[in-house]
VMD Tcl script that builds the backbone (N, CA, C; Angstrom):
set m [mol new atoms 465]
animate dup $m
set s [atomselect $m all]
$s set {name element resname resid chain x y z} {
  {N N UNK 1 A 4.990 98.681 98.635}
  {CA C UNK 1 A 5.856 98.277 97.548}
  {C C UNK 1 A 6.760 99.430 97.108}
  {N N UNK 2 A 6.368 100.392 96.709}
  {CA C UNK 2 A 7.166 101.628 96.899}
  {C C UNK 2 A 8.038 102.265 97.667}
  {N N UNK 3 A 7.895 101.965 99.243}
  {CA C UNK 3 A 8.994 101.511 99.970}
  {C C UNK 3 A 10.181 101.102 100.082}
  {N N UNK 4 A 9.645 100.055 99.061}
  {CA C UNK 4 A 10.795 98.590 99.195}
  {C C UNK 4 A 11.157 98.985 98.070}
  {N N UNK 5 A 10.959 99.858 96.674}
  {CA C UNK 5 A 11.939 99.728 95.483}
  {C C UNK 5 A 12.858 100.887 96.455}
  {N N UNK 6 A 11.912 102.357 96.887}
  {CA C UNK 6 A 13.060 102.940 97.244}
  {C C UNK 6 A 13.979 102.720 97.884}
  {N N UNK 7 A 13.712 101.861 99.174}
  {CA C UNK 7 A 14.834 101.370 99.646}
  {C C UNK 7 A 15.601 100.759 98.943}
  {N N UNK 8 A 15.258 99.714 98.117}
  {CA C UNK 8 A 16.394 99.501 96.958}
  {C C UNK 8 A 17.506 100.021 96.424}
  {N N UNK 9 A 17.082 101.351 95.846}
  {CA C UNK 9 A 17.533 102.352 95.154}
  {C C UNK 9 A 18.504 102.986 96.587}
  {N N UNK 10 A 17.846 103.367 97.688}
  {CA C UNK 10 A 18.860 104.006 98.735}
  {C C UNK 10 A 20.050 103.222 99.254}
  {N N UNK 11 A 19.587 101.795 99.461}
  {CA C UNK 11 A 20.409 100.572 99.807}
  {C C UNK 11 A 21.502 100.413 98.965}
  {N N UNK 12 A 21.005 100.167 97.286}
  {CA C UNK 12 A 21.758 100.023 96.642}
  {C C UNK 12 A 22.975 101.010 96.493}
  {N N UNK 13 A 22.459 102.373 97.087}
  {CA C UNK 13 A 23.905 103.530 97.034}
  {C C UNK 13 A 24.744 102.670 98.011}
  {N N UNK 14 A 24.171 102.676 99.047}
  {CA C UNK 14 A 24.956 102.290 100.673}
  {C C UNK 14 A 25.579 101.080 100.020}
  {N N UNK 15 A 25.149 100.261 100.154}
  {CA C UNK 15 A 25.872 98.823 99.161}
  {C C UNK 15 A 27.153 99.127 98.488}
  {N N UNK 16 A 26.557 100.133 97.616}
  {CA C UNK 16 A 28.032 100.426 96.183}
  {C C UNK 16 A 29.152 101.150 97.319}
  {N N UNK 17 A 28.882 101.706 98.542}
  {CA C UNK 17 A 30.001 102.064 99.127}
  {C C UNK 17 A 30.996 101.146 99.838}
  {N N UNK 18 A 29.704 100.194 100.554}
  {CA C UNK 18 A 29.797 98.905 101.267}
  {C C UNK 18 A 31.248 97.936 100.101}
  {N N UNK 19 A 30.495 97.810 99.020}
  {CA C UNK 19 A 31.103 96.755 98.339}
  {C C UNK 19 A 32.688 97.444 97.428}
  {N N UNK 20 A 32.402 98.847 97.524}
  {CA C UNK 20 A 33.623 99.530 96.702}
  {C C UNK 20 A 34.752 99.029 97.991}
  {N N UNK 21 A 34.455 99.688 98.870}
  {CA C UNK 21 A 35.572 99.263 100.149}
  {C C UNK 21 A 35.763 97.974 100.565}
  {N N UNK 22 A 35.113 96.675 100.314}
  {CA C UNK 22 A 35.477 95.011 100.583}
  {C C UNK 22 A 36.440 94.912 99.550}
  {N N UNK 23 A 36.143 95.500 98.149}
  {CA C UNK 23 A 36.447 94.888 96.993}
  {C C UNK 23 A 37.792 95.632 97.204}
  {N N UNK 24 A 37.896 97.102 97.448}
  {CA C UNK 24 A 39.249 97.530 97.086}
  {C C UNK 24 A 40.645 96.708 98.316}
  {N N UNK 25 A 39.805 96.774 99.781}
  {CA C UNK 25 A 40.407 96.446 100.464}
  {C C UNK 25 A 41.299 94.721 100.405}
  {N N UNK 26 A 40.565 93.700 99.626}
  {CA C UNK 26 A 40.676 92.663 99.141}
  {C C UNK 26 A 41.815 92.364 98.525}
  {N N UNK 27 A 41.926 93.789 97.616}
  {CA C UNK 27 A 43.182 93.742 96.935}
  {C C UNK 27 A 44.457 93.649 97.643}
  {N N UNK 28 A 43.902 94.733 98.626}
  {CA C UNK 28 A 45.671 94.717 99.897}
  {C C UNK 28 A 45.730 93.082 100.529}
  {N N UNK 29 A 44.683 91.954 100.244}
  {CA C UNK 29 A 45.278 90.667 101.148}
  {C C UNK 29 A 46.106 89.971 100.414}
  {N N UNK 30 A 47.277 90.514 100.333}
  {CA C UNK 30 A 48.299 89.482 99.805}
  {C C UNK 30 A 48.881 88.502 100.523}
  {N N UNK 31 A 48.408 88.455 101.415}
  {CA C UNK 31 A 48.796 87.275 102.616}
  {C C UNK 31 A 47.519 85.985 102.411}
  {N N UNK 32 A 46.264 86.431 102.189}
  {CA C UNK 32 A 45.176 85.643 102.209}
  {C C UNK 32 A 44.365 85.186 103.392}
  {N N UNK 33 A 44.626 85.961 104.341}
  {CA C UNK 33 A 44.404 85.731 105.198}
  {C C UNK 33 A 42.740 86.007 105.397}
  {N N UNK 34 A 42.476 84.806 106.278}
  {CA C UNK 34 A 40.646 84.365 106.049}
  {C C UNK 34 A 40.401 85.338 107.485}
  {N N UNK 35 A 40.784 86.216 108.297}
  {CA C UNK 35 A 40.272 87.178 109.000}
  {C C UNK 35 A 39.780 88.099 108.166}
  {N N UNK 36 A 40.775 88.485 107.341}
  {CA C UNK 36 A 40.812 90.069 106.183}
  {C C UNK 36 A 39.587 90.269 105.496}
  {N N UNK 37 A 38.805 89.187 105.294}
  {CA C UNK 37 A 37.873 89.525 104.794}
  {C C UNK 37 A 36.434 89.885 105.840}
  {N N UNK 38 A 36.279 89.637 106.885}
  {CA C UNK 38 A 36.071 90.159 108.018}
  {C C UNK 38 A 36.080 91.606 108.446}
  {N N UNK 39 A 37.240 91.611 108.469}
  {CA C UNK 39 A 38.028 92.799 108.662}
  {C C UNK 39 A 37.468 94.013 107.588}
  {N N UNK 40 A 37.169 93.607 106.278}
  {CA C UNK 40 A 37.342 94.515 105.096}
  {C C UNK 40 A 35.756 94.801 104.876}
  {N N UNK 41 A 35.115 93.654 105.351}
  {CA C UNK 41 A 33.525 93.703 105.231}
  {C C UNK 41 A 33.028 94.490 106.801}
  {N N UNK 42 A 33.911 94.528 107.508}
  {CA C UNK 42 A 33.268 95.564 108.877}
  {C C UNK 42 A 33.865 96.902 108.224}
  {N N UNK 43 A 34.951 96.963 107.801}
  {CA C UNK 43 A 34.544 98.412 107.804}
  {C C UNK 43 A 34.085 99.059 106.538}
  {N N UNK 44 A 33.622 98.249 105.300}
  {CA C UNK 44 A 32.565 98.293 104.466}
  {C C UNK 44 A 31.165 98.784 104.470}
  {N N UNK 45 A 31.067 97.917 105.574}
  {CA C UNK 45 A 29.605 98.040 106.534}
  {C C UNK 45 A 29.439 98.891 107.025}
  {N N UNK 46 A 30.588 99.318 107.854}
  {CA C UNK 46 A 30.383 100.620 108.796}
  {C C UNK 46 A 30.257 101.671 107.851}
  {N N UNK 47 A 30.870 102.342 106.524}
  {CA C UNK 47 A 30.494 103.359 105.743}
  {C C UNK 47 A 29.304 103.113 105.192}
  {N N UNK 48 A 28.560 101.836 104.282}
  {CA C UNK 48 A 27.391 101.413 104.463}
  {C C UNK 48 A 26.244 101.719 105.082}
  {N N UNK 49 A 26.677 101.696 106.697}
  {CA C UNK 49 A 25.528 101.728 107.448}
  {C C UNK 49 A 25.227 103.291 107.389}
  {N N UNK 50 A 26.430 103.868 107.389}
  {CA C UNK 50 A 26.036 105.211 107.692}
  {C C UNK 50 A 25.126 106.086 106.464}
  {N N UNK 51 A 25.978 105.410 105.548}
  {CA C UNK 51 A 24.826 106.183 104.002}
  {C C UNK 51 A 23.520 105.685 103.803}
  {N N UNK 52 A 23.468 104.400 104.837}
  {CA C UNK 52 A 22.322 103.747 104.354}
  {C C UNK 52 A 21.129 104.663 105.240}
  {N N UNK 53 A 21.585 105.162 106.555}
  {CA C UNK 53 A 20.620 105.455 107.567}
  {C C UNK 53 A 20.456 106.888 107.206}
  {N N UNK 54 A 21.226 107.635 106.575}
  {CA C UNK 54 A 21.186 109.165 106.124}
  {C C UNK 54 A 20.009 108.829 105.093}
  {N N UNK 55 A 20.066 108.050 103.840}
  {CA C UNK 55 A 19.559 108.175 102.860}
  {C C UNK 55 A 18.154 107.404 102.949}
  {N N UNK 56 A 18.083 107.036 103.835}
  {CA C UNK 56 A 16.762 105.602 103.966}
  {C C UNK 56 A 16.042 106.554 105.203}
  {N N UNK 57 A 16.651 107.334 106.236}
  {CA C UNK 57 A 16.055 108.158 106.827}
  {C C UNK 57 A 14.631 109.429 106.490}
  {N N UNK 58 A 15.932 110.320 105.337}
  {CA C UNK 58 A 15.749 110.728 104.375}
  {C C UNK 58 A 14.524 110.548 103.316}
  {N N UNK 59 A 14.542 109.911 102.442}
  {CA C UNK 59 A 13.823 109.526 101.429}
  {C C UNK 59 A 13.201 107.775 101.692}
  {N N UNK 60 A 13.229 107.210 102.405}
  {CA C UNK 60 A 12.414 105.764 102.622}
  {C C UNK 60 A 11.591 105.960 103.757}
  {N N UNK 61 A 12.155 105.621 105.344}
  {CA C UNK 61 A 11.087 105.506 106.110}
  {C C UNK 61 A 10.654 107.409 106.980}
  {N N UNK 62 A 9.564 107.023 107.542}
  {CA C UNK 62 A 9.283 108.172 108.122}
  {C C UNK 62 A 9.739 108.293 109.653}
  {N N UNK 63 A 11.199 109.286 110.083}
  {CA C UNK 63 A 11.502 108.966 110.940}
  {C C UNK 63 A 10.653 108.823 112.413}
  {N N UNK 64 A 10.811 108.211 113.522}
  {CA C UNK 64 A 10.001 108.084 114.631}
  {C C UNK 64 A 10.326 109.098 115.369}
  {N N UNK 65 A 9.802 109.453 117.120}
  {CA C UNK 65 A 9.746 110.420 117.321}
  {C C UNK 65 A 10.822 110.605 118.225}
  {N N UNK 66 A 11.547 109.064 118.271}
  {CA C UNK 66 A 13.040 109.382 119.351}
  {C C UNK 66 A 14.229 110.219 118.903}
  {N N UNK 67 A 14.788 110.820 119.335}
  {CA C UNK 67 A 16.557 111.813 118.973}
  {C C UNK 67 A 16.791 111.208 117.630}
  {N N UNK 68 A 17.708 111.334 116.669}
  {CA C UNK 68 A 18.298 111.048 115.835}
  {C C UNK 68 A 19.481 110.124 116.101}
  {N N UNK 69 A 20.036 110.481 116.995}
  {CA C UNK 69 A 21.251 109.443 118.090}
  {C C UNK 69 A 20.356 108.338 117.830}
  {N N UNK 70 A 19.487 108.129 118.708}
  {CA C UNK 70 A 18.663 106.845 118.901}
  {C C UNK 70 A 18.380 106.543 117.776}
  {N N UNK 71 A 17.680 106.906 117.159}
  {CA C UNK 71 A 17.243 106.298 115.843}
  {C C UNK 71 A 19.034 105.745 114.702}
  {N N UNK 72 A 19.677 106.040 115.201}
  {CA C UNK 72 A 21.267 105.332 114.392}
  {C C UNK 72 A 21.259 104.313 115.222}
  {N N UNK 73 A 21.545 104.396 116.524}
  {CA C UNK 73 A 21.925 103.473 117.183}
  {C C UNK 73 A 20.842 102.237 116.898}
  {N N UNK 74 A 19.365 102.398 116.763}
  {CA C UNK 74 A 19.049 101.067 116.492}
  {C C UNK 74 A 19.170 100.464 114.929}
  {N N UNK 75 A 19.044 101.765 114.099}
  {CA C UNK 75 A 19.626 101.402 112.550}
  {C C UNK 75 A 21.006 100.334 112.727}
  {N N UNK 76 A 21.944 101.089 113.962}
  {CA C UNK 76 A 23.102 100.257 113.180}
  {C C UNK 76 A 22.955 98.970 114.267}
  {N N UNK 77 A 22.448 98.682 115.210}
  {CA C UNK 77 A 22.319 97.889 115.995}
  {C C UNK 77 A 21.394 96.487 114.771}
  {N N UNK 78 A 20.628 96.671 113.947}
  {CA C UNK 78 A 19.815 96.340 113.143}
  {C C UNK 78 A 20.525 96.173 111.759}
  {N N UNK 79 A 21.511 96.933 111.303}
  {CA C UNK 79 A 22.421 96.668 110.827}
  {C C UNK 79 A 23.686 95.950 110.613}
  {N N UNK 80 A 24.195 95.664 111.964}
  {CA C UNK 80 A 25.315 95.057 112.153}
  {C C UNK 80 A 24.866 93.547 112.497}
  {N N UNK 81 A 23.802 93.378 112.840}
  {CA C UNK 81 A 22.912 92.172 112.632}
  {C C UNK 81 A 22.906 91.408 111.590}
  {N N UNK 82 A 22.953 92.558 110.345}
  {CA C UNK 82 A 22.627 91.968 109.162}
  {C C UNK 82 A 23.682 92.023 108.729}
  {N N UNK 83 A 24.660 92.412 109.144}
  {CA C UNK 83 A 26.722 92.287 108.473}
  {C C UNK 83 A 26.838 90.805 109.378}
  {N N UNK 84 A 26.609 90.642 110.547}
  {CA C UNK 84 A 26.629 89.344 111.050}
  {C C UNK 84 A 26.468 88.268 110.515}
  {N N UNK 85 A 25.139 88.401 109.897}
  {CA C UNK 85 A 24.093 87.651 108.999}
  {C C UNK 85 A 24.885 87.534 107.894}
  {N N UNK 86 A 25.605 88.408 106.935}
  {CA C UNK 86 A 26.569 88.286 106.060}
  {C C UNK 86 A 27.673 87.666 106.109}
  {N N UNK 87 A 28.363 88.249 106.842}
  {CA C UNK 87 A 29.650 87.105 107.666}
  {C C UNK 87 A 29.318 86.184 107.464}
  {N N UNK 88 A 28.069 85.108 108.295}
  {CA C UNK 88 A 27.867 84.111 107.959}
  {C C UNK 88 A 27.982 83.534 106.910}
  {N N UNK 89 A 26.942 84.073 106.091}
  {CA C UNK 89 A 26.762 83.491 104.658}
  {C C UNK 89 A 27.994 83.397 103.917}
  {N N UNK 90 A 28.713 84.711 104.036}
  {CA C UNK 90 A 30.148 84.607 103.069}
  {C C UNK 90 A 30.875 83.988 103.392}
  {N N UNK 91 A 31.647 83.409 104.675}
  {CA C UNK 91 A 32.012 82.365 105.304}
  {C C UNK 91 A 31.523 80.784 104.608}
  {N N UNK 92 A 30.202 80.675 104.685}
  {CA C UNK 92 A 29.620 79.691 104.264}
  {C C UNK 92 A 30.145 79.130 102.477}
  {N N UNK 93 A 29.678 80.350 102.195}
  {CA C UNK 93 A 30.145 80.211 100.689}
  {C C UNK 93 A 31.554 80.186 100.189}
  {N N UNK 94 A 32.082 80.550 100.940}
  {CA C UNK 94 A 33.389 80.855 101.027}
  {C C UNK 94 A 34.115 78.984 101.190}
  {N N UNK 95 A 33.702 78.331 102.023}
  {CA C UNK 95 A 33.700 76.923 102.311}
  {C C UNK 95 A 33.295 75.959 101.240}
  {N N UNK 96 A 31.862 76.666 100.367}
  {CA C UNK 96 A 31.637 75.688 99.469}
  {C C UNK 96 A 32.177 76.028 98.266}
  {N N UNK 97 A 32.476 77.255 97.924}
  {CA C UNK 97 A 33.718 77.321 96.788}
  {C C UNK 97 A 34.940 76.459 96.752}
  {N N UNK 98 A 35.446 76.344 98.209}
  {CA C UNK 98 A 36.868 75.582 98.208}
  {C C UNK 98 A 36.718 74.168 97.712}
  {N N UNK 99 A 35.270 73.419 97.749}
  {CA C UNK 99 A 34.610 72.177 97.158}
  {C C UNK 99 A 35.194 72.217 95.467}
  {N N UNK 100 A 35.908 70.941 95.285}
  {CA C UNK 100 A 36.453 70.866 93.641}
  {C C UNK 100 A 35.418 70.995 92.669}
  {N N UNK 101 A 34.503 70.691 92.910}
  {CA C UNK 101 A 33.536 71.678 91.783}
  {C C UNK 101 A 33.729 72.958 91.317}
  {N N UNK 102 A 34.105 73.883 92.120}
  {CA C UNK 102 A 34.072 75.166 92.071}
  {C C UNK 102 A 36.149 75.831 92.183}
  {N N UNK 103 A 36.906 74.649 91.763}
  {CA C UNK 103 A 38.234 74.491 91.556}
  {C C UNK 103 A 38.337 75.754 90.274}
  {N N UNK 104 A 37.222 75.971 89.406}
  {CA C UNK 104 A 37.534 76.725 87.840}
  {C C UNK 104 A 37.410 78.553 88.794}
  {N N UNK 105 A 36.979 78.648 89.656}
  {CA C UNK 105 A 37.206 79.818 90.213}
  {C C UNK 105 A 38.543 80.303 90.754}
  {N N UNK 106 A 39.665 79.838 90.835}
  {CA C UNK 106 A 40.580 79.875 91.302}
  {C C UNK 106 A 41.726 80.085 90.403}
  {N N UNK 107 A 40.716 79.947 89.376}
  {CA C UNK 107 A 42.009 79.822 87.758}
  {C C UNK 107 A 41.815 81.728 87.260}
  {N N UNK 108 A 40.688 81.865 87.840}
  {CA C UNK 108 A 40.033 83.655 87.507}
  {C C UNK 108 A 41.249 84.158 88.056}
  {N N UNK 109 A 41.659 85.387 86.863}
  {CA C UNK 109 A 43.590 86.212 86.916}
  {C C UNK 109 A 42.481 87.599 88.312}
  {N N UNK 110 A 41.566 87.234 88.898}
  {CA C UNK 110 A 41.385 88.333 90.097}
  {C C UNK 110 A 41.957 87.530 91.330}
  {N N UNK 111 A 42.841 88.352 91.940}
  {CA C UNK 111 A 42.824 88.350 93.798}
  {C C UNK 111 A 41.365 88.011 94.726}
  {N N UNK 112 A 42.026 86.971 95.216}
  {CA C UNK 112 A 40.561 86.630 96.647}
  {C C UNK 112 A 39.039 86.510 95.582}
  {N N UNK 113 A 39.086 85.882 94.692}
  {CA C UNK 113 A 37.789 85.968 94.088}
  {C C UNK 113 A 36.481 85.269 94.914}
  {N N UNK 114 A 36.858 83.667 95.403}
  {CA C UNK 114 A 35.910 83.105 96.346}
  {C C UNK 114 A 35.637 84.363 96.784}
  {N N UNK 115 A 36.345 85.040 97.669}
  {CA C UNK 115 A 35.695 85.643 98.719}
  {C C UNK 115 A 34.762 87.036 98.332}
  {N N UNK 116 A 35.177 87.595 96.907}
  {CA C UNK 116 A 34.688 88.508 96.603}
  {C C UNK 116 A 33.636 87.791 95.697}
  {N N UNK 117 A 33.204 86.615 95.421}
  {CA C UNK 117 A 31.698 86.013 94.725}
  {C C UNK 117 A 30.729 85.910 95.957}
  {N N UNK 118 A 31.555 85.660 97.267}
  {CA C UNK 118 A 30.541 85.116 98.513}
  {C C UNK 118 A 30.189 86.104 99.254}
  {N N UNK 119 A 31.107 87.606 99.186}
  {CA C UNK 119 A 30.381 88.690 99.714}
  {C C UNK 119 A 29.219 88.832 98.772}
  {N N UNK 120 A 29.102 89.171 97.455}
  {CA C UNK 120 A 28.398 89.767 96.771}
  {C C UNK 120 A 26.800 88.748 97.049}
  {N N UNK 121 A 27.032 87.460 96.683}
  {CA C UNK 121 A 25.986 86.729 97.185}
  {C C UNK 121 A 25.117 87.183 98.445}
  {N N UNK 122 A 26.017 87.241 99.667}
  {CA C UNK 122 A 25.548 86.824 101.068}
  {C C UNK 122 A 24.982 88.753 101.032}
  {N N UNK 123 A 25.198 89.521 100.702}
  {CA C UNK 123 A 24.573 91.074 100.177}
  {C C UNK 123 A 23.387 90.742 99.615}
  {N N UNK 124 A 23.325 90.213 98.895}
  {CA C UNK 124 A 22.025 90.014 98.117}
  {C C UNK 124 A 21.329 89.127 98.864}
  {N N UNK 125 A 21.747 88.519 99.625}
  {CA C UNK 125 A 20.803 87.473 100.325}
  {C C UNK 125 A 20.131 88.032 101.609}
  {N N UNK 126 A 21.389 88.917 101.659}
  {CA C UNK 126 A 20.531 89.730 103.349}
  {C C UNK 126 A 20.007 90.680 102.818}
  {N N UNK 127 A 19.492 91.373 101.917}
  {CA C UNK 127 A 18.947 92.611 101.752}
  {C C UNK 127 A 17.189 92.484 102.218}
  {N N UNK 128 A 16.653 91.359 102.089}
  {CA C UNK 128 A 15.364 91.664 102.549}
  {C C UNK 128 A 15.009 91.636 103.345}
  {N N UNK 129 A 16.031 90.957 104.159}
  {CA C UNK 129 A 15.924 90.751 106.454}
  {C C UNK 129 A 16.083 92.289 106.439}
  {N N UNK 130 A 17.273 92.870 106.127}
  {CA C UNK 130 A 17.564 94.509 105.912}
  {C C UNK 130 A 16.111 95.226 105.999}
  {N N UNK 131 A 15.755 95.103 104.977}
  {CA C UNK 131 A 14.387 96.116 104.924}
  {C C UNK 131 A 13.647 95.871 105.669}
  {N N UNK 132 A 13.262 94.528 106.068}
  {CA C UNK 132 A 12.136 94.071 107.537}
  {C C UNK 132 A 12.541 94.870 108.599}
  {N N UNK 133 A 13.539 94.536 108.607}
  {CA C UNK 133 A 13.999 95.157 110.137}
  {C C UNK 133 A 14.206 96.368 110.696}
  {N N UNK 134 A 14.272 97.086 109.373}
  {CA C UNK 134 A 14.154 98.253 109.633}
  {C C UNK 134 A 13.004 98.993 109.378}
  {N N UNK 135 A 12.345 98.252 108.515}
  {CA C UNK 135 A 10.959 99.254 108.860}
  {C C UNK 135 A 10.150 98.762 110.243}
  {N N UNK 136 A 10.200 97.679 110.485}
  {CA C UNK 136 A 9.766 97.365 111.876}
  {C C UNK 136 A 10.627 97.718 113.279}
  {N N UNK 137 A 11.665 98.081 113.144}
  {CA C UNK 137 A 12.139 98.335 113.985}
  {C C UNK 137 A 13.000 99.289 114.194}
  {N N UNK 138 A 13.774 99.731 113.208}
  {CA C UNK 138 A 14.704 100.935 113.316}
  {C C UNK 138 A 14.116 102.110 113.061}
  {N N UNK 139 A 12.979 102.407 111.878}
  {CA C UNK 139 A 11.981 103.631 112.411}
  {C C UNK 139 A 10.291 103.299 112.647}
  {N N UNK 140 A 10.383 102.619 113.915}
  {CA C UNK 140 A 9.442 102.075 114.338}
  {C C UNK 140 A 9.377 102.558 115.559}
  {N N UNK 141 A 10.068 103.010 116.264}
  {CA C UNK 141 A 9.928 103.306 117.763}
  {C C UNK 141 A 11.791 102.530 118.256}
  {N N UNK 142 A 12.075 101.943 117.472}
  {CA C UNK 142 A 12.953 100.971 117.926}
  {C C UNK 142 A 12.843 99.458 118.673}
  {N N UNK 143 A 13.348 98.724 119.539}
  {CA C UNK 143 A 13.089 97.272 120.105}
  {C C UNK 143 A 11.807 97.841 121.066}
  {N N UNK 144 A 12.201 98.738 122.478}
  {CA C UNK 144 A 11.503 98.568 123.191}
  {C C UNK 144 A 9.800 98.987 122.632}
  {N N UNK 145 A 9.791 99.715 121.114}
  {CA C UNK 145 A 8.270 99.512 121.453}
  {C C UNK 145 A 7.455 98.291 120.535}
  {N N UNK 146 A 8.681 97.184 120.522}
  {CA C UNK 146 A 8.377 95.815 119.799}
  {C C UNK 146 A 7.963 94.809 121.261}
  {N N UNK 147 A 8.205 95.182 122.808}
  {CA C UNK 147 A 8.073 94.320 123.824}
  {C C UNK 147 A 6.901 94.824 124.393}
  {N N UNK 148 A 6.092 93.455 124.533}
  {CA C UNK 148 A 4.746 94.001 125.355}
  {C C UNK 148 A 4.542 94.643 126.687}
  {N N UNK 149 A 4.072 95.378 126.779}
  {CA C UNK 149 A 3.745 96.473 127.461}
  {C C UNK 149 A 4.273 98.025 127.274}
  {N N UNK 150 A 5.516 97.557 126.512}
  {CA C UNK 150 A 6.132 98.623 126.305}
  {C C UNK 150 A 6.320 100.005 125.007}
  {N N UNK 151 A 5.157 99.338 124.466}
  {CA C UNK 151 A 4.974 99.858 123.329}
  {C C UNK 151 A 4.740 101.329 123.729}
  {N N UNK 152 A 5.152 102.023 122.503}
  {CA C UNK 152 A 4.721 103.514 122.417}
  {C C UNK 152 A 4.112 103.687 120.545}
  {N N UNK 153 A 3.276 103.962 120.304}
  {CA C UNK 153 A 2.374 104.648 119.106}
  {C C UNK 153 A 3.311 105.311 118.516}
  {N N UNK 154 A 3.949 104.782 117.534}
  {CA C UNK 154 A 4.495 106.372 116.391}
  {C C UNK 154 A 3.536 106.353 115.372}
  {N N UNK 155 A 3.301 107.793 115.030}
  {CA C UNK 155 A 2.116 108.181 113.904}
  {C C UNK 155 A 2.624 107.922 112.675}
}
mol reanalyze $m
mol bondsrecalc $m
mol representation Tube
mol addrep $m
C-alpha cells in the first residue's frame, strides 16, 4: 500500500507535466482538429514517461538487475500502452460529450474543453493498469521474465 500512495505522489508529478503540455498545447488547436489532440497527448506522455521512470525508479520500485536502458525501454514500452489505453478512453469520451446531453459543455468560454474533460478522465482511469504494470513488469525483470521458462529471480 505504500507503494501505491508513493507512486501516486511520483505519478502525480509525471502527470502534472503530462497534463501541463496537453492542456497548453490544446490552446494552439485553433483549427480543432481531432488528430491534435493525439498529437498533444503523445508528446505529453513522452515528458511524462520520462519523469515518471526517473522518479518511480528512484523513490517507488526497487530497480531490477538489467542496464538502466532496459529497464526505460520496458517502462516506456509499458507506458505507451497505457497512453494507448488513454487515447482510447479520451476518444471515447470525447464521442460521448458530442451526445446533446452534454451540449452545456460547449457553452464553457475554454478552447477544446470536451477534449481537455476526456483527457483528464481517461488519466485517472488508467492510473491503476499504470501501477500494475509496472510493478510487475517494468521493475520486475521486464516481459521476458513474465514467459514460462524464461524467468529470471530478481531479489
Amino acid at each position: 500500500m505504500l507503494s501505491f500512495a508513493r507512486y501516486l505522489l511520483t505519478a502525480g508529478i509525471a502527470t502534472c507535466v503530462d497534463v501541463a503540455i496537453v492542456q497548453g498545447l490544446l490552446f494552439l488547436d485553433l483549427l480543432h482538429n481531432p488528430l491534435f489532440l493525439a498529437l498533444a497527448m503523445t508528446a505529453g506522455g513522452l515528458a511524462g514517461v520520462t519523469v515518471n521512470f526517473l522518479l518511480s525508479r528512484r523513490f517507488v520500485f526497487a530497480p531490477d538487475t538489467r542496464p538502466v536502458h532496459q529497464q526505460f525501454l520496458t517502462f516506456a514500452v509499458v507506458a505507451f500502452s497505457g497512453l494507448g489505453l488513454r487515447l482510447l478512453l479520451a476518444y471515447a469520451f470525447v464521442a460521448v460529450f458530442a451526445l446533446p446531453a452534454f451540449g452545456w459543455l460547449s457553452a464553457l468560454p475554454v478552447p477544446a474543453v470536451s477534449e481537455r474533460v476526456a483527457h483528464l478522465i481517461a488519466v485517472v482511469l488508467v492510473t491503476a493498469y499504470s501501477f500494475l504494470a509496472h510493478k510487475h513488469i517494468s521493475f520486475a525483470g521486464g516481459v521476458s521474465n513474465r514467459l514460462p521458462g524464461q524467468s529470471t529471480v530478481v531479489p
